[in-house]
C-alpha positions in Angstrom: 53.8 47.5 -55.0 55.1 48.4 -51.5 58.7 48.0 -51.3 58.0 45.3 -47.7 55.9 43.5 -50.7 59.0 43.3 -53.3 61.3 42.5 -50.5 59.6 39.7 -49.8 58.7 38.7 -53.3 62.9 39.0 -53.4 63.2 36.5 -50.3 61.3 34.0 -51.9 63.3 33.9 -55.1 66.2 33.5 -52.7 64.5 30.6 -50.6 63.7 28.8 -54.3 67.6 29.8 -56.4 70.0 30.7 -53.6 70.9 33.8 -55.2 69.2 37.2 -57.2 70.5 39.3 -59.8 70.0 43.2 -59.6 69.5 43.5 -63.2 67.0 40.9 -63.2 65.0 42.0 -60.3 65.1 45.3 -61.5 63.5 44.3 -64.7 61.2 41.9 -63.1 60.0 44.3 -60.3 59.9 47.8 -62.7 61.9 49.7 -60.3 65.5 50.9 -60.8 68.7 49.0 -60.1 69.2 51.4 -57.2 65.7 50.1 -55.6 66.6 46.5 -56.0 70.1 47.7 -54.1 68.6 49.1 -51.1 66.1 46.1 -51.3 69.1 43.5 -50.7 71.1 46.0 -48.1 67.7 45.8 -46.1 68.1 41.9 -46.7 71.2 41.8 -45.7 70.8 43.6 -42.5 68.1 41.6 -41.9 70.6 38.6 -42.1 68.7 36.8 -44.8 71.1 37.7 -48.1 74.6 38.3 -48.9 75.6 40.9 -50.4 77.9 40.0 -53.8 78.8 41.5 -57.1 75.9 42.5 -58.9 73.4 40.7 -56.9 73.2 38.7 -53.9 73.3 34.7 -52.3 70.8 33.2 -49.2 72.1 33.0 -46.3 72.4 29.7 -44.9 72.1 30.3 -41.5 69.2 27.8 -40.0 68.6 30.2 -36.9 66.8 32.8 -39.2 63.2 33.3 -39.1 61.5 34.2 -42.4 58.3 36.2 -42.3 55.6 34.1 -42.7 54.0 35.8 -45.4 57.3 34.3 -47.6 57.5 30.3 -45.1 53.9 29.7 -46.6 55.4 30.4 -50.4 58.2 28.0 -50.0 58.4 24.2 -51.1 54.5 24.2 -51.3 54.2 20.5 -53.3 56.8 19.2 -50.7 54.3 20.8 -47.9 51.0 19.2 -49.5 52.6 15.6 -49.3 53.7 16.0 -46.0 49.9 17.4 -45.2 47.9 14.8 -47.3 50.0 11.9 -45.2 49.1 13.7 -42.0 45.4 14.0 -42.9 45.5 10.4 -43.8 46.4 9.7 -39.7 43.6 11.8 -38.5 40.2 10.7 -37.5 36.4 11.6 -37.2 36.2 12.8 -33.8 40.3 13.2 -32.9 41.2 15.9 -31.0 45.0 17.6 -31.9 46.8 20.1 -31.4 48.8 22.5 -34.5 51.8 24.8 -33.9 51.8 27.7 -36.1 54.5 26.7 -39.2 53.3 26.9 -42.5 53.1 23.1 -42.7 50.3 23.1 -40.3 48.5 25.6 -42.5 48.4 22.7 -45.0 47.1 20.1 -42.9 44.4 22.2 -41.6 43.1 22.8 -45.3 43.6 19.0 -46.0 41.3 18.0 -43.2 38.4 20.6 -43.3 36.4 17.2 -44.5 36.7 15.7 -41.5 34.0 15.5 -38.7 33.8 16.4 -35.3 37.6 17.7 -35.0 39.0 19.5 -32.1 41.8 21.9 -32.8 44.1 23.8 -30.7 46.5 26.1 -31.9 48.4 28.9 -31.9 48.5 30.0 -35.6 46.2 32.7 -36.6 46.0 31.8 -40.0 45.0 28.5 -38.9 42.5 30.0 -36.9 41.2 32.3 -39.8 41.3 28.6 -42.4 39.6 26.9 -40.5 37.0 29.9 -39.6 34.2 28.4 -41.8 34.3 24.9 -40.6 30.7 23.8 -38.9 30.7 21.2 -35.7 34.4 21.5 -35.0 35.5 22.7 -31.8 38.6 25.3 -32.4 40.3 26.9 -29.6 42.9 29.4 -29.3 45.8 29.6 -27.0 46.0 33.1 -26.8 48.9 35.1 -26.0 51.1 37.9 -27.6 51.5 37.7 -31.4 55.1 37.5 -32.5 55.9 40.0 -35.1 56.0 38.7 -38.7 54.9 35.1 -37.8 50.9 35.1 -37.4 51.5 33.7 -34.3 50.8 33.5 -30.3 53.5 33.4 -27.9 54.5 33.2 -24.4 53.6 32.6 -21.1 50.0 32.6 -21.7 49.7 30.4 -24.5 52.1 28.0 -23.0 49.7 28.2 -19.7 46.8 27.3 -21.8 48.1 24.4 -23.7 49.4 22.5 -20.8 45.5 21.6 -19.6 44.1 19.7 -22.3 45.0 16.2 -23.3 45.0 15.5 -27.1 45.1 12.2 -29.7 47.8 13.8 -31.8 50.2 17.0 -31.6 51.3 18.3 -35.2 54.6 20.3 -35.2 57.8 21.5 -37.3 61.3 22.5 -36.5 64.3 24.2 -38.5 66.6 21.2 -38.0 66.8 17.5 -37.3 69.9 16.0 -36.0 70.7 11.7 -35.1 72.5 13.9 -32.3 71.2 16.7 -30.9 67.3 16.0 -32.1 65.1 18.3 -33.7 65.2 22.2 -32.4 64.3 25.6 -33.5 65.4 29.2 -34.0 63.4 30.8 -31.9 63.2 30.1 -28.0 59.5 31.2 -28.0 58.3 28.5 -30.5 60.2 26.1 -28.9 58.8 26.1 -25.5 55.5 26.0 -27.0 55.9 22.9 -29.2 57.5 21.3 -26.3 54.8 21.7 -24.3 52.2 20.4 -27.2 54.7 17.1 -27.7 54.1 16.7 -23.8 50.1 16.9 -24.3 49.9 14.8 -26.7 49.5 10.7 -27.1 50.6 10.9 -31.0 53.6 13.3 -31.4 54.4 14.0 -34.9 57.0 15.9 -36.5 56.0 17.7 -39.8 59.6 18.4 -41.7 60.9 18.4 -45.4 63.2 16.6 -46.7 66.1 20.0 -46.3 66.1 19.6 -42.8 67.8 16.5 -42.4 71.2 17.1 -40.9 70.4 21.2 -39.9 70.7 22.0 -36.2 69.1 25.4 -35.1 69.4 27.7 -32.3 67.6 25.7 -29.5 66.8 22.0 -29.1 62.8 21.4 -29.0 63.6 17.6 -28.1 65.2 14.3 -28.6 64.1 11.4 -31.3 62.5 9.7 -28.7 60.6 12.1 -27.4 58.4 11.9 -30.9 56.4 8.9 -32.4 56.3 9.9 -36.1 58.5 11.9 -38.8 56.1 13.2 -41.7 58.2 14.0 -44.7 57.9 14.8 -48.2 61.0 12.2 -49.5 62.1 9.0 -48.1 65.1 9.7 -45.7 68.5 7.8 -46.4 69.0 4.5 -45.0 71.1 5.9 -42.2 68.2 8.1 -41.3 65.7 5.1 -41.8 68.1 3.1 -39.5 68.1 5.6 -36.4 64.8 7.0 -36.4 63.9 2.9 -36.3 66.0 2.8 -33.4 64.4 5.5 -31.5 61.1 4.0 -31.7 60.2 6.2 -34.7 57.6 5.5 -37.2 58.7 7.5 -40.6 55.9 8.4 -43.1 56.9 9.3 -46.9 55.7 9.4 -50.2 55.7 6.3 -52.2 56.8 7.7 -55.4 
């Protein structure tokens, strides 16, 4: 196993217990102690792990990008329900647009039965899931592939997204707020899910149930400015109460 392999094998362990023992990795992994060590100071630079006695905690901060490769691991049944709700709004023949979060990975897979889709996106793994779809139209934004993510920034990609019109644009974010709205940590992914919200009739926000009350680096928009929160539990009544308010249609599991 390469050691960018255990490391990130070691993040997702973090993502799912909020803290790693050295022993145990050590044990799990079949390297020494002093490996798993120099795993978490490389973690720690990073700024996803703390350092402590004997093994290490997450780091909580919400501006932190994980590597893709480790996003698409994490909470997957929370994912699915948020991605078999979603495929439940699409239609034969809708046209939408998908940013490039993990989440949208999901609803790609749970609408390959559908007929006569048009997608737009800036994922590459959506591009590469969906690659064996016949009588869709897919389309990519191009751009400059942001390191870690599978995905297609800047100027470019924005450019190419703000011509078309779409039924429904499917996005994520690192934090929802009844404040400050939903935002991201990363500048980059912001502008581009900004500019998919504004192309859009049916603006839907793809988000578990963790980030409720998080605000991240850089606001992607207000409540208003979306039609429908996708999320795998039902939000407090407080939560129910605003997004009501803002003209926002909440979708949930029923058990």
């Amino acid at each position: 196993m390469l050691a960018i392999e255990r490391r990130n094998l070691i993040l997702e362990k973090l993502q799912e217990d909020k803290k790693v023992v050295v022993s145990e990795l050590s044990q799990a992994y079949e390297v020494s102690e002093e490996t798993i060590r120099r795993d978490l100071e490389k973690l720690e630079k990073d700024g996803y792990a703390i350092k402590t006695y004997g093994g290490a905690v997450i780091n909580e901060n919400n501006n932190m990008d994980l590597p893709f490769v480790v996003r698409k691991n994490t909470n997957v049944p929370g994912k699915q329900k948020i991605a078999e709700l979603i495929a439940d709004t699409i239609k034969d023949g809708d046209q939408i647009m998908l940013d490039a979060s993990s989440t949208a990975v999901f609803v790609a897979k749970n609408i390959k039965n559908k007929k006569n889709i048009t997608v737009i996106t800036n994922s590459i793994e959506i591009l590469i899931e969906l690659s064996d779809v016949a009588g869709w139209k897919i389309l990519s934004t191009g751009g400059t592939m942001k390191e870690g993510s599978l995905a297609l920034v800047g100027h470019q990609a924005q450019k190419m997204l703000a011509t078309f019109h779409v039924d429904k644009a499917i996005v994520s974010c690192k934090g929802i707020d009844m404040i400050k709205g939903f935002s991201d940590s990363s500048e980059s992914f912001a502008e581009l899910k900004k500019t998919m919200l504004r192309c859009a009739f049916q603006k839907i926000l793809a988000i578990d149930s963790s980030k409720f009350d998080k605000i991240a680096f850089i606001q992607i928009g207000e409540l208003q400015d979306i039609s429908m929160v996708v999320t795998d539990k039902k939000p407090d009544d407080k939560w129910m109460q605003v997004l009501s308010g803002a003209g926002v249609t909440c979708l949930y599991p029923e058990s």
